[in-house]
C-alpha positions as CSV (number, residue, x, y, z in Angstrom):
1,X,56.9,124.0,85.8
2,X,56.0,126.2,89.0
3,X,55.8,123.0,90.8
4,X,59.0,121.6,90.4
5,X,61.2,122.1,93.8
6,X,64.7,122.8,92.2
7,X,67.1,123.1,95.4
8,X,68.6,127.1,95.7
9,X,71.9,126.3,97.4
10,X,73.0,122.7,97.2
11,X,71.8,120.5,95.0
12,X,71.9,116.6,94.2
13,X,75.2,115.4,92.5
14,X,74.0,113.3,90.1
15,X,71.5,115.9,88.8
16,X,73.9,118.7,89.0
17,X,76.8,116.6,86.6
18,X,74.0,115.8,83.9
19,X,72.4,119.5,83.9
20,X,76.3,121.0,83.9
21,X,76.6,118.6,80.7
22,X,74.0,119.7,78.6
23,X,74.9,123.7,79.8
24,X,78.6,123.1,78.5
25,X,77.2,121.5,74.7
26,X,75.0,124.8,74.6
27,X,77.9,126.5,75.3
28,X,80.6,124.9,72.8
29,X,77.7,125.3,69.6
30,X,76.8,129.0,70.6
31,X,80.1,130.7,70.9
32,X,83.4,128.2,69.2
33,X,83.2,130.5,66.5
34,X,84.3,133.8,68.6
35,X,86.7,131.0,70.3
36,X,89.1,130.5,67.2
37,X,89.2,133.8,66.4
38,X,90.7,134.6,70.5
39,X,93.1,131.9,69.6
40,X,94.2,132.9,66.1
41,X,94.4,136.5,67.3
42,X,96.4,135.7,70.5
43,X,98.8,133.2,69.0
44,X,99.8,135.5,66.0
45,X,103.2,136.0,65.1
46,X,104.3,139.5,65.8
47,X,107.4,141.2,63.7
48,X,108.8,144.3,64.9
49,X,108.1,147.0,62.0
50,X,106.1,144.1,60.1
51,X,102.2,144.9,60.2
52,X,99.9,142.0,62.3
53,X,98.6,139.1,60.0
54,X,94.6,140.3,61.7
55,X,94.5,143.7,62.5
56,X,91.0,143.1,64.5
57,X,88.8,140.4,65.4
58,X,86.3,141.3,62.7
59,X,89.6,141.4,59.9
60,X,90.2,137.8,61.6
61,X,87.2,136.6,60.8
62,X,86.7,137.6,57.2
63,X,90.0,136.4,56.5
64,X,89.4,133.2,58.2
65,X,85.7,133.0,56.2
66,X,87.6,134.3,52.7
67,X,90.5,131.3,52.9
68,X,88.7,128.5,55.0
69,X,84.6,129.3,54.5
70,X,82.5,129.4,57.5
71,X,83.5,126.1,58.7
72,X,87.0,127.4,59.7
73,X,85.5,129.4,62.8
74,X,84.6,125.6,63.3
75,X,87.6,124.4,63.0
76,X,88.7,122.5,66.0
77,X,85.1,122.4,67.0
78,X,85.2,118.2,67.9
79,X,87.6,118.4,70.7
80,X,85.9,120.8,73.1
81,X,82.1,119.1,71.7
82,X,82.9,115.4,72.3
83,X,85.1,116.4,75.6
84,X,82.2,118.9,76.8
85,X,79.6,116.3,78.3
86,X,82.0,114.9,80.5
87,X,84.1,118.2,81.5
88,X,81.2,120.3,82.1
89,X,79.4,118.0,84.0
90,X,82.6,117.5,86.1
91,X,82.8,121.0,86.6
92,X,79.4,121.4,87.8
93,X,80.1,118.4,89.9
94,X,83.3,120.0,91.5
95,X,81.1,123.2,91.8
96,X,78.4,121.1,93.9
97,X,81.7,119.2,95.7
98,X,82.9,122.2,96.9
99,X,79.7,123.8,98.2
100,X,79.7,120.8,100.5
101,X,83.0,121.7,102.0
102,X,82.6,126.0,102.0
103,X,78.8,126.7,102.0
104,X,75.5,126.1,103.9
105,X,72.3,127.1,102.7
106,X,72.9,131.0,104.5
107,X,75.7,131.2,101.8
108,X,73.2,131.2,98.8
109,X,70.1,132.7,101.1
110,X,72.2,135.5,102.3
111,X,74.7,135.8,99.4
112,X,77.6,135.4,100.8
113,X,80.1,135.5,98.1
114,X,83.1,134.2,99.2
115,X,82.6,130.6,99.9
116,X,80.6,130.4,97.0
117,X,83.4,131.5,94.9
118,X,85.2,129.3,96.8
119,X,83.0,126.8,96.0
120,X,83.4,127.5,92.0
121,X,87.4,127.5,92.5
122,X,86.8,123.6,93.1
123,X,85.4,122.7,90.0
124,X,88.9,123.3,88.6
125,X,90.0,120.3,90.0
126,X,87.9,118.1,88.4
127,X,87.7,119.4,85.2
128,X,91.2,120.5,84.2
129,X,92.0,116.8,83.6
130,X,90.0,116.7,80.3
131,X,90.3,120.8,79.4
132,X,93.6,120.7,79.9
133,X,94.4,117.9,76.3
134,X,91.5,119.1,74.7
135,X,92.3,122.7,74.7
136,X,95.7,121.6,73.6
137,X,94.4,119.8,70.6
138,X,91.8,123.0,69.7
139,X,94.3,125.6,70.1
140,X,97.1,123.5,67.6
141,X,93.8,123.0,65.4
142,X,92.5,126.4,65.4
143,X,95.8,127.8,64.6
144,X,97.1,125.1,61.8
145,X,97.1,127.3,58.7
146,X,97.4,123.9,56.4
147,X,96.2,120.1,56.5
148,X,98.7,118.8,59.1
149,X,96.2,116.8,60.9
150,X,92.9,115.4,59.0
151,X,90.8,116.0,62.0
152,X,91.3,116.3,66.1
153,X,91.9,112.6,66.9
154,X,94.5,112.4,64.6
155,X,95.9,115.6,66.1
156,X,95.5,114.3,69.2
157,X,97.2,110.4,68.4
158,X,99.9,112.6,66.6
159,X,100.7,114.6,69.6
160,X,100.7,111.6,71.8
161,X,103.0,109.8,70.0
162,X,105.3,112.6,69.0
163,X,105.5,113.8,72.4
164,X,103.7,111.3,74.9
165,X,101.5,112.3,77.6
166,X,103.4,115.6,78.3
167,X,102.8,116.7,75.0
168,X,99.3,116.2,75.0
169,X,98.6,117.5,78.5
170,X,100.6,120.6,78.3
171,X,99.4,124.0,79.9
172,X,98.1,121.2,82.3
173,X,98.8,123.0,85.3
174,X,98.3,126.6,83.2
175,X,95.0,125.4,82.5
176,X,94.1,124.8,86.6
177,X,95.1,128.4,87.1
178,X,92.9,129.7,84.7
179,X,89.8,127.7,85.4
180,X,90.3,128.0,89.3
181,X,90.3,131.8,89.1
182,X,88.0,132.0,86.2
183,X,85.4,129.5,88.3
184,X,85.0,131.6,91.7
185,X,84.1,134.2,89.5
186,X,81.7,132.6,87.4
187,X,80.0,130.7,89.6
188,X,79.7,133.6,92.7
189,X,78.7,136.5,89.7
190,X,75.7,133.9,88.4
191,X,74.4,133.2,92.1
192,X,74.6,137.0,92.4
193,X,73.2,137.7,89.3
194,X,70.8,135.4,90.0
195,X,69.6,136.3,92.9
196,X,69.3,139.8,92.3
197,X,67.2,139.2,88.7
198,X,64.7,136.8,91.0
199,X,61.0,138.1,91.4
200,X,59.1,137.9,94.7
201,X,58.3,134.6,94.0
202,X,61.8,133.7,94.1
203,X,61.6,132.7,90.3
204,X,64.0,133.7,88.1
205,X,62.7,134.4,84.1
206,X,64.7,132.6,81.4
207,X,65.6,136.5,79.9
208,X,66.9,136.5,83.8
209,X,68.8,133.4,83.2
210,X,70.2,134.4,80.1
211,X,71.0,137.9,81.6
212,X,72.9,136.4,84.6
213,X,74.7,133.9,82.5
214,X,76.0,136.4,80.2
215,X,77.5,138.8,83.0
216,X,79.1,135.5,84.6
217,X,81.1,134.6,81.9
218,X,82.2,138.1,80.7
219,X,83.5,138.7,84.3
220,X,84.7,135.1,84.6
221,X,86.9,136.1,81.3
222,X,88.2,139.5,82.2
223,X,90.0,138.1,85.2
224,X,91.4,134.9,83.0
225,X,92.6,136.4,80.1
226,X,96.0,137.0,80.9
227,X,96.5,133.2,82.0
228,X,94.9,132.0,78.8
229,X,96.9,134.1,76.3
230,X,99.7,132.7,78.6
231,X,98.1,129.3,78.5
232,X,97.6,129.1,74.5
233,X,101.2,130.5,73.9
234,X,102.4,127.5,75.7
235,X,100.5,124.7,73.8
236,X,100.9,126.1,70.6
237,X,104.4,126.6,70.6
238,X,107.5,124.7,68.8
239,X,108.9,121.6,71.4
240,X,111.3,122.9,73.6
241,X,110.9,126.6,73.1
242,X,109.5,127.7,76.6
243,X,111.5,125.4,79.0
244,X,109.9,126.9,82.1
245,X,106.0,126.6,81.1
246,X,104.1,129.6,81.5
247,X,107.2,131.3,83.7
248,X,109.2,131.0,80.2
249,X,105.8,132.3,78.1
250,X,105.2,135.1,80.7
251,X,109.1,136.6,80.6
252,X,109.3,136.2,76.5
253,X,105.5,138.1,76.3
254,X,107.0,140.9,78.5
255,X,109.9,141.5,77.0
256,X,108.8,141.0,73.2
257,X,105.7,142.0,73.3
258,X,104.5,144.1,76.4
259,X,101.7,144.0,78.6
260,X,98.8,145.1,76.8
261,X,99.5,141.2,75.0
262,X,98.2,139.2,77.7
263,X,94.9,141.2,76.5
264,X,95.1,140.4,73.5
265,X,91.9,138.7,72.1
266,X,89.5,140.7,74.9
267,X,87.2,141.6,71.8
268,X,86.4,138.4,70.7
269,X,86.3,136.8,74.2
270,X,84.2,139.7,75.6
271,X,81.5,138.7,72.3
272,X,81.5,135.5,73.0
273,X,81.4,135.3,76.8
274,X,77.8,136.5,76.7
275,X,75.9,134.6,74.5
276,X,77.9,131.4,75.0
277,X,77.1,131.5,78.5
278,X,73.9,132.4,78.9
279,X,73.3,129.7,76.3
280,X,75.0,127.6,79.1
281,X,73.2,128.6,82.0
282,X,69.8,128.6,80.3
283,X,70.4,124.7,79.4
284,X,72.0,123.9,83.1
285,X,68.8,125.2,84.2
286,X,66.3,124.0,82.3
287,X,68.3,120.7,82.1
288,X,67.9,120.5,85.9
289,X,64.4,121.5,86.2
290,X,63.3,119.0,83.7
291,X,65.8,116.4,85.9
292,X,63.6,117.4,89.3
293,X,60.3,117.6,87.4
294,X,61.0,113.5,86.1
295,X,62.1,112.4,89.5
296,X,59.0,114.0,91.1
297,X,56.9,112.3,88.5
């Protein structure tokens, strides 16, 4: 292992999209369950003088084990798994993209943050194009309280030929907001991270991995929450009741529900965001290693 020459700054583009692929699948199985309950907690009903259906995260998930068994916090769990491979390793892809058009290797020596997060803003691009139906077709499953749809392709053929294309890619361009902001944060806090957790050597530990990871993806979280709660509003609600996207879902949240809504979920997300993506970054990067170790064999 201490011989393989993995790259710092930029790296190969096919070994890059097939590293980023195996990180996303470690992050779908380590942290879907925390996922449904953000949805379920930020797509809630709210009645004025009524109490909330879940008045936590934890009350969310006992009441989500007591009626549906463990397997409900996994409910949903085939869209983002068998659409994970491809959009992850796109993401990473755009990642590596745009460090051809905003970094040099002084970016990542010297830690120059802002064209690396430019960099990571990229990978938005490329990705959104699958997130954006398959976090339609989670959120509608992850919320579904009864046996609408048998499974998420049938969700997914239902939506299509209920609504077409725009029904199954809405929050399209909600979604590319999101992962844009959510992606110079990520990728710029890891390569920080990173870099600081190094030993003289250069080498980072797997506990440094893990560590970096983790601190990514609760910072990439706290700056996309509000667009997401926006976002999974939007593609959960009835045809036809927010006519101007997220504009319509941003005006009827302020005025109904205040503010402090477009946090709503930050528990959950903020327990998840750590293990889930450490569990990512730890498999990008020994994905990648293993990559560079075969190819120098």
């Amino acid at each position: 292992d201490a011989e393989v020459v993995v790259p710092t700054g930029q790296k190969g583009f096919l070994e890059t999209t097939l590293a980023g692929g195996v990180g996303g699948a470690c992050l779908v199985l380590s942290g879907h369950p925390l996922d449904t309950i953000k949805v379920r907690m930020q797509t809630m009903q709210i009645v004025k003088g009524q109490a909330p259906m879940y008045s936590s995260a934890f009350d969310c998930a006992r009441q989500t084990v007591q009626r549906e068994g463990f397997r409900g916090l996994y409910k949903g769990v085939a869209a983002p798994l068998s659409a994970v491979t491809p959009m992850y390793a796109l993401c990473f892809f755009g990642y590596e993209f745009g460090k051809r058009i905003f970094t040099t290797e002084e970016s990542y020596r010297e830690l120059h943050l802002l064209p690396i997060a430019a960099a990571g803003a990229t990978s938005a691009v490329f990705s959104t194009p699958i997130q954006a139906p398959q976090e339609r077709v989670k959120c509608v499953m992850q919320v579904q309280q009864t046996a609408k749809y048998s499974g998420t392709v049938d969700c997914a053929k239902t939506l299509l030929k209920e609504g077409g294309a725009s029904s199954l890619f809405r929050g399209f361009w909600a979604t590319m907001a999101r992962d844009g902001l959510a992606s110079a944060f990520y990728f710029s806090t890891y390569e920080f991270c990173k870099k600081k957790f190094a030993g003289a050597d250069g080498t980072v530990t797997p506990v440094g991995t893990l560590t970096a990871g983790g601190i990514a993806g609760m910072l990439n979280w706290l700056f996309a929450i509000p667009i997401d709660t926006l976002k999974s509003k939007l593609q959960v609600a009835p045809d036809g009741k927010y006519p101007h996207g997220i504009r319509s879902v941003f005006v009827d949240v302020m005025k109904n529900e205040g503010a402090s809504a477009l946090f709503r979920g930050l528990g959950p997300i903020m327990l998840r965001a750590f293990p889930a993506n450490a569990a990512c970054f730890l498999g990008y990067e020994t994905a990648i290693k293993v990559i560079y170790w075969v190819k120098s064999g």
